[in-house]
Backbone as CSV, one residue per row, in Angstrom:
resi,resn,N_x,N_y,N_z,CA_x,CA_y,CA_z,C_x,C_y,C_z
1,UNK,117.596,48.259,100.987,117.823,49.232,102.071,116.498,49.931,102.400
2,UNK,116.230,49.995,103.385,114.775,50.567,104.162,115.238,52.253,103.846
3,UNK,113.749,52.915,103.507,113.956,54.223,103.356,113.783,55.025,104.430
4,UNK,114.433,55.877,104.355,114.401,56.611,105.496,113.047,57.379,106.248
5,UNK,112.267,57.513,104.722,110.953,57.949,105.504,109.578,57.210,105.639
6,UNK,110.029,55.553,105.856,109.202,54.637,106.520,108.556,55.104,107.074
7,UNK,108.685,55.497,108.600,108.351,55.764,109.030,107.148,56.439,109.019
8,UNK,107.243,57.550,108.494,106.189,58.896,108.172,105.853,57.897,107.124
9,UNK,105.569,57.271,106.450,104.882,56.430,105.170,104.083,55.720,105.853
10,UNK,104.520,54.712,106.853,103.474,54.358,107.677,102.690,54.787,108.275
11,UNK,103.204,55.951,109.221,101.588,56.620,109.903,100.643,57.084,109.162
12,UNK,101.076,57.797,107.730,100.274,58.487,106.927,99.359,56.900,106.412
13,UNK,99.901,55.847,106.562,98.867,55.266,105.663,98.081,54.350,106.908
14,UNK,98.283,54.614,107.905,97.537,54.369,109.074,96.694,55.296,109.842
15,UNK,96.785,56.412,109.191,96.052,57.333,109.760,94.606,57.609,108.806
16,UNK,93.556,57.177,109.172,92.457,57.303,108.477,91.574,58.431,108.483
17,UNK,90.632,59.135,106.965,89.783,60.607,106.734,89.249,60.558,108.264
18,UNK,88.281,59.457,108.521,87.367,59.177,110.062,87.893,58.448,110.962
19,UNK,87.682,58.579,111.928,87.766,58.003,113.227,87.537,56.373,113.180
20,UNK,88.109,55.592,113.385,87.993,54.375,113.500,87.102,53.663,114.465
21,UNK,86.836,54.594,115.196,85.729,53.520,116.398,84.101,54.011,115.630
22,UNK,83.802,54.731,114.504,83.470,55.125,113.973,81.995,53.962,113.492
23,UNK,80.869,53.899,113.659,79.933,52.679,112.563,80.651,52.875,110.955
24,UNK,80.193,51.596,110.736,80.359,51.778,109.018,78.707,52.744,108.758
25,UNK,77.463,52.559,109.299,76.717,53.454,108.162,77.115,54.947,108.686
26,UNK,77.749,55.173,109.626,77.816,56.539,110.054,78.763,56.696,109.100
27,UNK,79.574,56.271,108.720,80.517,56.716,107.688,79.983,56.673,106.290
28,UNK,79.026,56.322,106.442,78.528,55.867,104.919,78.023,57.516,104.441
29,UNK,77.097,57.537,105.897,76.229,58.688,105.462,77.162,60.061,105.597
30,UNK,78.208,60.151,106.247,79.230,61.344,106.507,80.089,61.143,104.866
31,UNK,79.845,60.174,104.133,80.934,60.547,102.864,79.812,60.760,101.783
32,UNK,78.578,60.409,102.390,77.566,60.853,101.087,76.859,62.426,101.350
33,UNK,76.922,62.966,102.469,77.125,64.445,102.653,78.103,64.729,102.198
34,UNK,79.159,64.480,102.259,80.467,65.565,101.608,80.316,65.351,99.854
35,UNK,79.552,64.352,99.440,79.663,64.225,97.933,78.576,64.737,97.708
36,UNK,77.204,64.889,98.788,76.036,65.759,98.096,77.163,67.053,98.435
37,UNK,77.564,67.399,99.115,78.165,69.216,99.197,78.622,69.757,97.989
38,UNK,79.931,68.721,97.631,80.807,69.170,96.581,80.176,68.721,95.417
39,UNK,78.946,68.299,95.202,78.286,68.168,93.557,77.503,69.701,93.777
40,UNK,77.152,70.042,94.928,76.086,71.103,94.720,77.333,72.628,94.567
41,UNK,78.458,72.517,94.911,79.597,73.377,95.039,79.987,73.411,93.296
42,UNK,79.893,71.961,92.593,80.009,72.012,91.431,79.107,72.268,90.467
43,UNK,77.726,72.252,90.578,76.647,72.673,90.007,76.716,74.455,90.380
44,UNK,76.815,74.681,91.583,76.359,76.229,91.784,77.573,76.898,90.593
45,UNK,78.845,76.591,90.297,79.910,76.724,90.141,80.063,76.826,88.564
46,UNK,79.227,75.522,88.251,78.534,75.699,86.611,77.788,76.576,86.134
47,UNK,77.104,76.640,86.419,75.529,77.499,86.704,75.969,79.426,86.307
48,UNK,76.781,79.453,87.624,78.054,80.871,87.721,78.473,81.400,86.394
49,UNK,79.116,79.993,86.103,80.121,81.021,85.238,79.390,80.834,83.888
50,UNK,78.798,79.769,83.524,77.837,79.864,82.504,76.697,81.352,82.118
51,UNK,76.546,82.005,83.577,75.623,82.536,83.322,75.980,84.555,82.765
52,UNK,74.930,84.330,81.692,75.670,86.078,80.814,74.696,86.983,81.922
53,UNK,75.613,88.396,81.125,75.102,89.846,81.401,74.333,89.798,80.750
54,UNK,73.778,90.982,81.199,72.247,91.282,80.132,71.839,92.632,80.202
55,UNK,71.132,92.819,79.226,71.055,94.380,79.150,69.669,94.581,78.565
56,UNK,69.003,93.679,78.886,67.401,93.737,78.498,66.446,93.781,80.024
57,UNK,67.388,93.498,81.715,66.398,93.436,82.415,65.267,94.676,82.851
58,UNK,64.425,94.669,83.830,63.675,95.348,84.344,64.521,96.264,85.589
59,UNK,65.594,97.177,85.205,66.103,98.158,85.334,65.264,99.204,86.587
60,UNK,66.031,98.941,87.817,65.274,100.251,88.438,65.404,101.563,87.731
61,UNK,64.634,102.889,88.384,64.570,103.649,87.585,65.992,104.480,87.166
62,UNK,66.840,104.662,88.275,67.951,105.580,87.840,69.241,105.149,87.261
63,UNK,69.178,103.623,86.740,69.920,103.085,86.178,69.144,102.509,84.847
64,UNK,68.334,103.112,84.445,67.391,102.384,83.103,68.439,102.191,81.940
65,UNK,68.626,103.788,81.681,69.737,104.155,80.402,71.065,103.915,80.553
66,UNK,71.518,102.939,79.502,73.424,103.213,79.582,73.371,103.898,78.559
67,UNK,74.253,105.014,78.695,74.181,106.307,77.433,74.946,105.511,76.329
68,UNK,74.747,105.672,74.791,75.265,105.717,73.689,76.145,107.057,73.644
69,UNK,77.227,106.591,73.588,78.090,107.642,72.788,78.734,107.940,71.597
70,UNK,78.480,109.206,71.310,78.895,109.671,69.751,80.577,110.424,69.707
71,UNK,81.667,110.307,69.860,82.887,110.953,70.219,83.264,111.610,68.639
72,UNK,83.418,112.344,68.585,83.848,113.539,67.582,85.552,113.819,67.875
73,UNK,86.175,113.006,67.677,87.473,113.443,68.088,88.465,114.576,67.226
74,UNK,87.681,114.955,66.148,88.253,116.189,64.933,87.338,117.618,65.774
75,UNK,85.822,117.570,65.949,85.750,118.369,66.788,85.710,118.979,68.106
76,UNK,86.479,117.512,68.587,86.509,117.840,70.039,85.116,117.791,71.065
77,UNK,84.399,116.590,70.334,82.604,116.596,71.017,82.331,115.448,71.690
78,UNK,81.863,115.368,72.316,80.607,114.007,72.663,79.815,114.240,72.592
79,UNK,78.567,113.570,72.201,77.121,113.526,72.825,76.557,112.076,73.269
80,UNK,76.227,112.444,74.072,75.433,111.320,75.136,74.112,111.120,74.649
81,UNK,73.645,109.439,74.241,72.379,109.372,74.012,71.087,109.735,75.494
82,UNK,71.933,109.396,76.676,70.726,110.372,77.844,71.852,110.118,78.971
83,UNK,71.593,111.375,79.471,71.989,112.029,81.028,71.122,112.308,81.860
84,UNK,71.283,111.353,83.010,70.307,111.751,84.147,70.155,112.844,84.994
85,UNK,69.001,113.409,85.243,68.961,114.710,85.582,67.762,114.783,86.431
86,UNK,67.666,113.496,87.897,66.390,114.184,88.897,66.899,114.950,89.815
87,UNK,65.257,115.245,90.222,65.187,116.083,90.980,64.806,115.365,92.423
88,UNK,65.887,115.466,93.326,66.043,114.962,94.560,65.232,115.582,95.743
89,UNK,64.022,115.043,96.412,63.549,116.315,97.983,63.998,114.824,98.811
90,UNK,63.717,113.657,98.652,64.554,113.273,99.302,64.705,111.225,98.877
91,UNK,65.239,110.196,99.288,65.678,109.250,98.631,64.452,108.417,98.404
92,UNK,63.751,108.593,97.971,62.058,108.110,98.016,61.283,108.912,97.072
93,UNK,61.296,110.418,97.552,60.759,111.459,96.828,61.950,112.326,95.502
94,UNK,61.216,112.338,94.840,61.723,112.636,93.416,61.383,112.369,91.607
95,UNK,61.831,113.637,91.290,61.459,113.533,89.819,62.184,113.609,88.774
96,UNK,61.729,112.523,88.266,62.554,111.854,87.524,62.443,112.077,85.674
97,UNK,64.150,112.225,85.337,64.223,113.039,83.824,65.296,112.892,83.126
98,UNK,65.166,112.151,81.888,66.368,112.284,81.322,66.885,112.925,80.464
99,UNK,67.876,113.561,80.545,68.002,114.293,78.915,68.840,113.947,77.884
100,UNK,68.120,114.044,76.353,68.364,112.904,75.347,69.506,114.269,74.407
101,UNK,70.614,113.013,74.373,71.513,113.854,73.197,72.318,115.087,73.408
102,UNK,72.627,114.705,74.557,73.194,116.037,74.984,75.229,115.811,74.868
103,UNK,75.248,116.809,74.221,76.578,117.569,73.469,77.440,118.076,74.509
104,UNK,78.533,117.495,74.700,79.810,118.576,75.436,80.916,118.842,74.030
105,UNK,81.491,120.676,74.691,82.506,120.767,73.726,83.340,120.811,74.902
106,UNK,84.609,119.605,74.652,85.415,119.160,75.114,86.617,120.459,75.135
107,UNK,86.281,121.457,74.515,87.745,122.298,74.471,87.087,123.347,75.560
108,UNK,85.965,123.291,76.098,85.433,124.108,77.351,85.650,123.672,78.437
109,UNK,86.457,122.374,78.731,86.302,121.582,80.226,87.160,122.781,81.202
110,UNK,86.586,122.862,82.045,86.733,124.166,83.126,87.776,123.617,84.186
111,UNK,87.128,122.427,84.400,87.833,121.744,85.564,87.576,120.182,86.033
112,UNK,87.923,119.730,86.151,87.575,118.020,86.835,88.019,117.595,88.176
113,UNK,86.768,117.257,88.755,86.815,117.323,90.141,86.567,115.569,90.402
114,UNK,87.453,115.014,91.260,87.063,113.644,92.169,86.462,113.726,93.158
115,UNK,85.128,113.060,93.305,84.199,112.725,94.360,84.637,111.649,94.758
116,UNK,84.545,111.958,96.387,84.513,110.755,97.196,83.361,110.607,98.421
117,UNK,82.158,110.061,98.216,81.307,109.482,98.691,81.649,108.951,99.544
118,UNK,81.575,109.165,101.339,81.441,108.488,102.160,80.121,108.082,102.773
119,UNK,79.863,106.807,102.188,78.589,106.365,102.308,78.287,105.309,103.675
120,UNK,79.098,105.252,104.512,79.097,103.911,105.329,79.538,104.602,106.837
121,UNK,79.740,104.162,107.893,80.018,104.213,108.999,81.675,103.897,109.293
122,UNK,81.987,103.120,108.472,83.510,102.912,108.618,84.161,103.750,107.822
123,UNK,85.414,104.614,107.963,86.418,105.386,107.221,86.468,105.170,105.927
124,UNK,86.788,103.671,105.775,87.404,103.212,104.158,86.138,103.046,103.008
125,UNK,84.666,103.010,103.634,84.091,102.525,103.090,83.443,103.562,102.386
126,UNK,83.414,104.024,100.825,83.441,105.201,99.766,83.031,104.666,98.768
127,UNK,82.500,105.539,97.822,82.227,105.316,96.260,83.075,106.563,95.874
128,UNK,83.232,105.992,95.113,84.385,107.496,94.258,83.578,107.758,92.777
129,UNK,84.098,108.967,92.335,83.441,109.324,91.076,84.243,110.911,90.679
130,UNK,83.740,110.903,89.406,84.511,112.147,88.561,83.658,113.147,88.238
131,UNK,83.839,114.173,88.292,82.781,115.723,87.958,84.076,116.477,86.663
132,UNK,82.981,116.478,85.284,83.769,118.034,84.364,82.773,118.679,84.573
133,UNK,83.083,119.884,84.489,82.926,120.640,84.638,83.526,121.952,83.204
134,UNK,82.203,122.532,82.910,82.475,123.073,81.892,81.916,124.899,81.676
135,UNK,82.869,125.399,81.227,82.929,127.111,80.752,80.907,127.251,80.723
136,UNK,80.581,126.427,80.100,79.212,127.040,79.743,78.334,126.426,81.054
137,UNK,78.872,126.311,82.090,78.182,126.162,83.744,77.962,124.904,83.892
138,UNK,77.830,124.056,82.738,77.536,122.018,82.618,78.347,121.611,83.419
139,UNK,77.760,120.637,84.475,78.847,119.911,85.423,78.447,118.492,85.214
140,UNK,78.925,117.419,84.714,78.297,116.215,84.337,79.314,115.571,85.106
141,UNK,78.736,114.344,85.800,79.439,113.521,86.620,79.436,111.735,86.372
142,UNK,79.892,111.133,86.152,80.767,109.776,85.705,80.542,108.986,86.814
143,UNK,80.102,108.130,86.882,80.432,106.912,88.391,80.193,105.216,88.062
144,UNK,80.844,104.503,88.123,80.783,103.567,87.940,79.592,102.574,88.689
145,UNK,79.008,101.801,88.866,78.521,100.868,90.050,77.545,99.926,89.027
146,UNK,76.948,99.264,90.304,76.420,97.841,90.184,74.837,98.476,89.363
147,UNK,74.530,97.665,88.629,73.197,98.050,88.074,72.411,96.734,88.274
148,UNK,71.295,97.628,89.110,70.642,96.641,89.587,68.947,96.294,89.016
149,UNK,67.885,95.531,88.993,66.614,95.737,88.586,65.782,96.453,89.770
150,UNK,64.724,96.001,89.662,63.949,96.613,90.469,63.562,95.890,91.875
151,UNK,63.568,94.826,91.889,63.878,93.679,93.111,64.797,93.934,94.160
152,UNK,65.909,94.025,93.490,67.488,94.020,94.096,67.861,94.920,95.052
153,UNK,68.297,94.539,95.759,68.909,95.303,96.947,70.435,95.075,96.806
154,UNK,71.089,95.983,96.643,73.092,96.113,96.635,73.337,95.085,98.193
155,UNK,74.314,93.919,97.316,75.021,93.731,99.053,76.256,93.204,97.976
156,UNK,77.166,93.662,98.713,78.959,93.100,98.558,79.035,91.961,98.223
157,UNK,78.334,91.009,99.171,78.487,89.286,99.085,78.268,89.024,97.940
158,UNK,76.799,89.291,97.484,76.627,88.814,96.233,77.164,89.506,95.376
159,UNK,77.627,91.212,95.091,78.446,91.410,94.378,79.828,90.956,93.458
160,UNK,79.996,89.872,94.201,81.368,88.643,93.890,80.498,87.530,93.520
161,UNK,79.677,87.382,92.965,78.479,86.234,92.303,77.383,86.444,91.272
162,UNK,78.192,87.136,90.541,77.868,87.845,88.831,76.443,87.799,89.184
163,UNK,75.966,88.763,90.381,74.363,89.015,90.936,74.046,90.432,89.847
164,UNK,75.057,91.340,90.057,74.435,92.397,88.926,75.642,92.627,88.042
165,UNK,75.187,93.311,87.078,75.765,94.145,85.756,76.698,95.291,86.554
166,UNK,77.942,95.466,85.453,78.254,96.882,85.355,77.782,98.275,84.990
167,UNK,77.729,98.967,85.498,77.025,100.664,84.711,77.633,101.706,85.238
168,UNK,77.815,102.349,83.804,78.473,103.440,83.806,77.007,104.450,84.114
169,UNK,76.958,105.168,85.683,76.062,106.159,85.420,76.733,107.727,84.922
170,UNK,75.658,108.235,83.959,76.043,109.352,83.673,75.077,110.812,83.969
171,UNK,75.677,111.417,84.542,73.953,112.533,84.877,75.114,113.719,85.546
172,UNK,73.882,115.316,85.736,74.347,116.062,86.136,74.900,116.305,87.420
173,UNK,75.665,117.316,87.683,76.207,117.100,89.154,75.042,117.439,89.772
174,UNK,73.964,118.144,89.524,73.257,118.455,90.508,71.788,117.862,90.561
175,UNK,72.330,116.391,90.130,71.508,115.258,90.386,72.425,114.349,91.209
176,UNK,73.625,113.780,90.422,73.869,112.516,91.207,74.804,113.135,92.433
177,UNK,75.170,114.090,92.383,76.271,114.571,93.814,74.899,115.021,94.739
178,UNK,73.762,115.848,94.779,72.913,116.187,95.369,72.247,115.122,96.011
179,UNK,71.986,113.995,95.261,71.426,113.006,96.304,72.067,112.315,96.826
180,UNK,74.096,112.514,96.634,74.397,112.147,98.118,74.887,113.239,98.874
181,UNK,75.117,114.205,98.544,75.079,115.634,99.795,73.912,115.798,100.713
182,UNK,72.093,115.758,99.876,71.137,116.102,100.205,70.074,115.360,100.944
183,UNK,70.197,114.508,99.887,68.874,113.660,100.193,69.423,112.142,100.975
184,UNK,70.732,111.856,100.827,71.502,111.022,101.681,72.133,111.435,102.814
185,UNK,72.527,112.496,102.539,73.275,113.028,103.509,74.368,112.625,103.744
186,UNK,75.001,112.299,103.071,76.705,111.340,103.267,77.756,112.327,103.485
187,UNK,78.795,111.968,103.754,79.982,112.844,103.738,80.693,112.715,102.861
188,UNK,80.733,114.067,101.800,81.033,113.702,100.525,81.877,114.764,100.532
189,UNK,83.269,114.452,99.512,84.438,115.380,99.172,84.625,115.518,97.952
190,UNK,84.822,116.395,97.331,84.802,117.030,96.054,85.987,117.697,95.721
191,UNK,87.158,117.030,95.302,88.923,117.664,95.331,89.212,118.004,93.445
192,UNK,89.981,119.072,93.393,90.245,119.371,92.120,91.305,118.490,91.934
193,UNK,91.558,118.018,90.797,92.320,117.407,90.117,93.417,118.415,89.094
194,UNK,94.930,117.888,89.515,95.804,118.420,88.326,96.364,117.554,87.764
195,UNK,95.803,117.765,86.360,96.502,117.187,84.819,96.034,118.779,83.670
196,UNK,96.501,117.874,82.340,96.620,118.992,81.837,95.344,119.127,80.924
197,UNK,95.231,119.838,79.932,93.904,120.275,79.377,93.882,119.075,78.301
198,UNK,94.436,118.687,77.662,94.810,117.669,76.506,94.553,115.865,77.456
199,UNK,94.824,115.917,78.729,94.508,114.603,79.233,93.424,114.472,79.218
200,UNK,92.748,115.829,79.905,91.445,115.922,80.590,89.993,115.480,79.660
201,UNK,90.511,115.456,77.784,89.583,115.539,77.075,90.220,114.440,76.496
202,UNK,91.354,113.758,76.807,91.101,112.068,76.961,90.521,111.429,78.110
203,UNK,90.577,112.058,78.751,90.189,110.925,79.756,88.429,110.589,79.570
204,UNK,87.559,112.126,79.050,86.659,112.436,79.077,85.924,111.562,77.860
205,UNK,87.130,111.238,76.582,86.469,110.590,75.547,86.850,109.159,75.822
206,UNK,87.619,108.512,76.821,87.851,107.559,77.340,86.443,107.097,77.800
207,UNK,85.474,107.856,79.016,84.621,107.377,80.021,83.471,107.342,78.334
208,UNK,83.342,108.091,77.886,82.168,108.542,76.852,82.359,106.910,75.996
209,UNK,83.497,106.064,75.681,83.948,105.079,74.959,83.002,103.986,75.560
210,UNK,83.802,104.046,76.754,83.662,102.613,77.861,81.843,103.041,78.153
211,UNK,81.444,103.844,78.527,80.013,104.161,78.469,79.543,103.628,77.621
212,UNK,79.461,103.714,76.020,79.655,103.188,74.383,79.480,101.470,74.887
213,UNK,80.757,100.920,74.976,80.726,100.050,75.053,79.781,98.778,76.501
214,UNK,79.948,99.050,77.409,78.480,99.002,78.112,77.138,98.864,77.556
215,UNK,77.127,99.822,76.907,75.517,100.009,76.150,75.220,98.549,75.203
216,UNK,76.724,98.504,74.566,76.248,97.170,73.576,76.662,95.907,74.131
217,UNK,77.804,96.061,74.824,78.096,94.579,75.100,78.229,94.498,77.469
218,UNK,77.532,94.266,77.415,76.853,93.718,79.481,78.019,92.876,80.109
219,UNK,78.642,93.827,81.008,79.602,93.032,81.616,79.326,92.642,82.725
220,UNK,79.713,92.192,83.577,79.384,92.008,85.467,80.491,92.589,85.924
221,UNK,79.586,92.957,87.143,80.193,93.618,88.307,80.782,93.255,89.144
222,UNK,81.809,93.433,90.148,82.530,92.814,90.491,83.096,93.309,92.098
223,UNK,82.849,92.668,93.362,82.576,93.603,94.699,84.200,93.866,94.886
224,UNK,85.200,93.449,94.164,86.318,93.891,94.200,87.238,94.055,93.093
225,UNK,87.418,93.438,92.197,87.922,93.429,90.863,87.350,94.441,89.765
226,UNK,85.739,94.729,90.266,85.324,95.568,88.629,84.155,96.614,89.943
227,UNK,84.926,97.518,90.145,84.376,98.890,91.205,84.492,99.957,90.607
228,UNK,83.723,101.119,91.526,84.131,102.383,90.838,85.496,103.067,91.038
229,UNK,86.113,102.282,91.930,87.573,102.913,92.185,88.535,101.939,90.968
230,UNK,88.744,100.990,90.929,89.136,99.498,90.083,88.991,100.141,88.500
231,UNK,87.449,100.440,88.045,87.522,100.929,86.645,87.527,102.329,86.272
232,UNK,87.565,103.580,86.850,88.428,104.986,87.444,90.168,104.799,87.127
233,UNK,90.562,103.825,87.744,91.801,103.698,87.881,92.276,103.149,86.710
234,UNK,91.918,102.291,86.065,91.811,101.808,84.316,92.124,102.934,83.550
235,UNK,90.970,103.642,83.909,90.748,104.726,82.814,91.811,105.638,82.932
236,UNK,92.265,106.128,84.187,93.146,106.975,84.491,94.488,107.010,84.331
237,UNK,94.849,105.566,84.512,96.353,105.107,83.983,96.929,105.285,82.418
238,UNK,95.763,105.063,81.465,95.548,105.480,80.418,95.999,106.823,79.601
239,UNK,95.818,107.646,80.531,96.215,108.992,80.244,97.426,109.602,81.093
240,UNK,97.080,109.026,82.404,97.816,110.455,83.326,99.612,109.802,82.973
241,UNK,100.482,111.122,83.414,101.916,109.952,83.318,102.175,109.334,84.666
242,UNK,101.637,109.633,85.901,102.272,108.683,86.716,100.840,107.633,86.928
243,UNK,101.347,106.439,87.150,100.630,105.166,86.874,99.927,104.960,88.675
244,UNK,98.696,105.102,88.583,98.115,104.616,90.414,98.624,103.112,90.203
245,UNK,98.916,102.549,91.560,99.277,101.317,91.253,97.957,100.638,92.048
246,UNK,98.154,98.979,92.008,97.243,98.235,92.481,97.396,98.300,93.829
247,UNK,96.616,99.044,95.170,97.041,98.945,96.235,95.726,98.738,97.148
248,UNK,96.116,98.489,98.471,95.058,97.983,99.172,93.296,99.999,99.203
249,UNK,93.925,100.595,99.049,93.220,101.359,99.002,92.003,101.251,97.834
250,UNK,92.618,100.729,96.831,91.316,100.590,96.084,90.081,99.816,96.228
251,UNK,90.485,98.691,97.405,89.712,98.064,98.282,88.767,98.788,99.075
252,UNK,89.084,99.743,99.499,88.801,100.858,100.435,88.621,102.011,99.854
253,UNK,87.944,102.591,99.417,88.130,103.777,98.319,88.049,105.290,99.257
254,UNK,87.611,104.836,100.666,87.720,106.112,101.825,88.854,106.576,101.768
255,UNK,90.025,105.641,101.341,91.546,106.222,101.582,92.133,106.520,100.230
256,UNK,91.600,106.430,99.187,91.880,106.511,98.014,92.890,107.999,97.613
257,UNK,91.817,109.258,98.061,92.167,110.393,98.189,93.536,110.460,98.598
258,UNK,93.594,110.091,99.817,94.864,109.906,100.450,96.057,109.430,99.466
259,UNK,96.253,108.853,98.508,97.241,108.331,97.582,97.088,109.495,96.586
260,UNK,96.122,109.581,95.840,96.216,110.400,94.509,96.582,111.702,95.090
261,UNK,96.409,112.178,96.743,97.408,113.468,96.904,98.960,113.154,96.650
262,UNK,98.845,112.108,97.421,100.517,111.645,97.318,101.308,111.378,95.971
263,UNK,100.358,111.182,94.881,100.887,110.739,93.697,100.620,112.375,92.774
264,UNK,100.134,113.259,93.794,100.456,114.684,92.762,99.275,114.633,92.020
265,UNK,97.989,114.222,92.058,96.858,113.859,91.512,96.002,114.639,91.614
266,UNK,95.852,115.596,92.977,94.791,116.468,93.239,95.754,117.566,93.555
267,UNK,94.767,118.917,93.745,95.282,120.152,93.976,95.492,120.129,95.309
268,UNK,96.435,120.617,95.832,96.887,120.688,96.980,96.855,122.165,98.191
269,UNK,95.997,122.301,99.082,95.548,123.086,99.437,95.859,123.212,100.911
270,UNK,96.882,122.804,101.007,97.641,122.898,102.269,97.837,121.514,102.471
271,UNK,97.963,121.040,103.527,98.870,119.127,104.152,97.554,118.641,103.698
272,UNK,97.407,117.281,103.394,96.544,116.745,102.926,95.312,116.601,104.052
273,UNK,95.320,117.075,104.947,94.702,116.431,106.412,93.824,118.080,106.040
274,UNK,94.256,119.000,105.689,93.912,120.959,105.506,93.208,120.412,103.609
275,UNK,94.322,119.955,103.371,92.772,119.663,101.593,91.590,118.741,101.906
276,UNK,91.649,118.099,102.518,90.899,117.120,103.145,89.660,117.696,103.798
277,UNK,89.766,118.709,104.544,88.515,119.689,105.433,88.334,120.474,104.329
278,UNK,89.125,121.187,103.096,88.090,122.275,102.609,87.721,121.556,101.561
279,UNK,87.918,120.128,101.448,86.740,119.802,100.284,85.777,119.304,100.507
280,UNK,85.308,119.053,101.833,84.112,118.807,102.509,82.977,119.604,101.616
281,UNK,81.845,119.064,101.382,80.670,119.901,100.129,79.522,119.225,100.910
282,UNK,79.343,118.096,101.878,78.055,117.857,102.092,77.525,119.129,103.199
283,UNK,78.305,119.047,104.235,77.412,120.314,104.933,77.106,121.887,104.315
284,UNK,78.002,121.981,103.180,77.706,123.393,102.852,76.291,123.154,101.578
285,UNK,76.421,121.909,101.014,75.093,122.218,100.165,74.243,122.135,101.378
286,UNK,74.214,121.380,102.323,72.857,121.008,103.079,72.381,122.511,103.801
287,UNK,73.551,123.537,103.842,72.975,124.554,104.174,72.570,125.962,103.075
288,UNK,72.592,125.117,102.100,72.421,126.036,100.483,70.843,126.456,100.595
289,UNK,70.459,127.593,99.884,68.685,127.761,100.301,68.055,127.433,98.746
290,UNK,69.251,126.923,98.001,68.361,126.493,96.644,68.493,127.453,95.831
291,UNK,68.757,128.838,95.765,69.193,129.996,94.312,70.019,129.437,93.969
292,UNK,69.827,129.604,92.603,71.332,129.645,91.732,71.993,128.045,91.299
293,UNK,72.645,128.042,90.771,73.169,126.524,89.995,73.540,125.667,91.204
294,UNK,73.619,124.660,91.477,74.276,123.700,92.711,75.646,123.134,92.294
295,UNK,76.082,123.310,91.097,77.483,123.280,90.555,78.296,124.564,91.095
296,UNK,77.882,126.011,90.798,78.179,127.189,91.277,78.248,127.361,92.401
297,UNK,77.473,127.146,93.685,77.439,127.302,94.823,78.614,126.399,95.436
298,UNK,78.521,125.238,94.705,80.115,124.374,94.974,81.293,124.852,94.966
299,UNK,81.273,125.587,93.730,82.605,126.014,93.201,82.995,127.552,94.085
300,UNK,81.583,127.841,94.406,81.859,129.595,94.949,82.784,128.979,96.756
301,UNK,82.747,127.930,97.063,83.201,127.749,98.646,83.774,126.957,98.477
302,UNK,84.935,126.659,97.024,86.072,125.644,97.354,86.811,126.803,96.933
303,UNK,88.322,126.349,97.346,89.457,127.442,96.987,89.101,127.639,95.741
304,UNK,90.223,129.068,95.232,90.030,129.171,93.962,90.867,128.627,93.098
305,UNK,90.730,128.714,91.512,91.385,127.880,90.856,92.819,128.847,90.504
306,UNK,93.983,127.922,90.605,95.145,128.718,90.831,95.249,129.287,89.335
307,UNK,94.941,128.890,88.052,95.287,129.077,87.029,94.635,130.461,86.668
């Protein structure tokens, strides 16, 4: 009995990859391009995943150090083997300093604030990052990103082509938030966060860990899978009780804010569109005359703390 899908069996085996009016060397040379393509697709492909992190390169300057951390979890301490601490006049000009061994007491955290870096021309396009903030005026700030050498220029594309390392940067707020309020000039938001005092000094010996671990073992970076919103959100699930889920915003970290209000994450200071305008911080440092702490002057022109 003839099968029913003769038919379609025949055309498929009458229907040829090339064109039939086709030369034979033109075909010769059109199937030995597609086999040089896909050997060089399979070499680049080898090459890839074969190839390690490293933590010995020639390091531009503000990513030299991944801090060592010391976590004291009986006394409630960290210390950081170095925290970056320049001095920004503008993204070119600056002086540059690290400071070695520096101690937080974790039972002083004042407050923890989420930065959101709008660094780009489009809405969604953000770096996010974390500020404690502590009783004895210390504002140290957390951010994840690509660590690059001294060659390198950041692009996305290659970010998805194990081009750079992961790094945890660690430095004061009134280094790494200042050179993007100041000397970048970005539009940057600075929102308080509510959790409780006991998360806050996990979450804190959490970043101090994963910092730790960085230092000894070099991971790659990743333009969507391993970000500063992507490993933030790791860390955060960890502690907080409601879980951020995997959503297109973390793609987008401009809209990020926008969820962690919704998930009860930040302090809420009227409709999110009213918290949204008073955590605006780039135009008010840019009109700061320089007295006084640049952590303080922050804190003196955001609401106050309800507690």
């Amino acid at each position: 009995m003839r099968s029913l899908y003769w038919p379609i069996a025949e055309r498929v085996h009458m229907v040829e990859v090339l064109p039939e009016g086709w030369p034979g060397v033109l075909r010769t040379f059109v199937w030995i391009g597609v086999g040089v393509m896909l050997l060089r697709f399979w070499l680049f492909f080898r090459v890839w995943w074969r190839r390690k992190a490293s933590l010995s390169r020639d390091w531009c300057d503000y990513c030299r150090h991944q801090a060592r951390a010391v976590v004291d979890e009986e006394a409630r301490t960290v210390t950081f083997s170095h925290v970056r601490d320049f001095t920004w006049r503008s993204t070119k000009d600056r002086d540059e300093h690290w400071e070695r061994d520096v101690t937080f007491d974790l039972n002083a955290i004042k407050d923890v604030w989420y930065i959101v870096d709008h660094f780009g021309s489009l809405k969604g396009i953000a770096h996010t990052m974390l500020t404690f903030e502590f009783m004895d005026g210390k504002s140290v700030t957390f951010s994840f990103e690509a660590r690059r050498d001294g060659r390198d220029r950041y692009s996305p594309w290659e970010g998805m082509w194990r081009a750079y390392e992961l790094y945890l940067s660690i430095g004061f707020e009134r280094d790494m938030i200042y050179l993007r309020t100041n000397a970048r000039r970005n539009q940057v938001h600075r929102y308080r966060t509510t959790t409780s005092r006991r998360r806050e000094r996990e979450l804190f010996m959490l970043l101090a860990r994963r910092s730790d671990e960085l230092a000894r073992t070099p991971e790659w970076y990743h333009s969507l899978s391993t970000t500063c919103a992507t490993e933030l959100r790791k860390l955060i699930n960890d502690v907080a009780p409601i879980r951020i889920p995997y959503a297109w915003r973390l793609l987008l970290p401009g809209h990020s804010a926008r969820m962690a209000f919704r998930l009860g994450l930040l302090e809420r200071w009227g409709t999110y569109e009213e918290t949204r305008d008073s955590s605006r911080i780039d135009l008010i440092a840019q009109a700061w005359d320089g007295s006084g702490e640049y952590s303080a002057m922050l804190d003196a022109a955001l609401p106050e703390h309800p507690r």
